[in-house]
N, C-alpha and C positions, 0 to 999 in steps of 0.2 A: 536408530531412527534416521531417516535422509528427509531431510527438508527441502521442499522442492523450490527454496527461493531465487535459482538462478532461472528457471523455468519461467515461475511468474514475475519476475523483474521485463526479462526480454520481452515477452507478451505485452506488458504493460506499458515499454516501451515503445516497441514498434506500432504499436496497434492507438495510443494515444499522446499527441502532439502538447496536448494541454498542460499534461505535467510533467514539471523538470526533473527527472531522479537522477543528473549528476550536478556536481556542481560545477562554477567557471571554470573550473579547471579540465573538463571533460573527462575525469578518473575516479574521481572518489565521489560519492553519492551528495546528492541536497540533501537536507533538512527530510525534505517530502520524501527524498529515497530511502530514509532513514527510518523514516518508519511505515516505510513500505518494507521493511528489513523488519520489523519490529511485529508488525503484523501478520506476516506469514510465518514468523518463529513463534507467535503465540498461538494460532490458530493450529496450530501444528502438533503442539504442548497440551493443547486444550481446548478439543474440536467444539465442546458444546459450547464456544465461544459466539456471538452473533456479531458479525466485526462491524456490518453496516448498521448494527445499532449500539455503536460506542458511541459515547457522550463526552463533552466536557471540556477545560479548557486545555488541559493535555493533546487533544486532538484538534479541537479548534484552532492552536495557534499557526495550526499550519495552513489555512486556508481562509481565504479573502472573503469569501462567504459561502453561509448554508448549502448552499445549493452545488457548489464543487465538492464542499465536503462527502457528501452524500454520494455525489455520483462516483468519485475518487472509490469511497468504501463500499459502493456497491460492486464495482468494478471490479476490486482485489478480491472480493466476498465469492463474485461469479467463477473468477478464475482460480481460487484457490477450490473451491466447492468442484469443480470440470476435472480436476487433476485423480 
């Protein structure tokens, strides 16, 4: 099984300013690129998953509010869904 998460990492990089997925250091992933790494390994594992309607404070702690959450996971949702 090939997991296409170098695919959707770049996409979701180049294509959105909003979220940081490396850290200070400019090499190794944030927090948010972590599970951004996290989500395309599960969705990957277990398509009937619906990522934009993951809940909870697991996934909440990564985001300032609702409403980035949302767009964040609809976003990996659309791109992982195109592939």
């Amino acid at each position: 099984m090939l997991i296409p998460l170098g695919r959707v990492w770049r996409r979701l990089h180049e294509n959105q300013d909003d979220f940081e997925l490396y850290s200070s250091d400019d090499f190794h992933p944030s927090n948010l690129g972590s599970l951004l790494e996290a989500l395309v390994i599960l969705k990957s594992i277990k398509p009937e998953v619906e990522i934009q309607n993951l809940q909870g404070q697991s996934i909440d702690q990564f985001f300032d509010n609702e409403a980035d959450k949302n767009t964040f996971l609809s976003i990996v949702a659309s791109y992982i869904n195109e592939l």
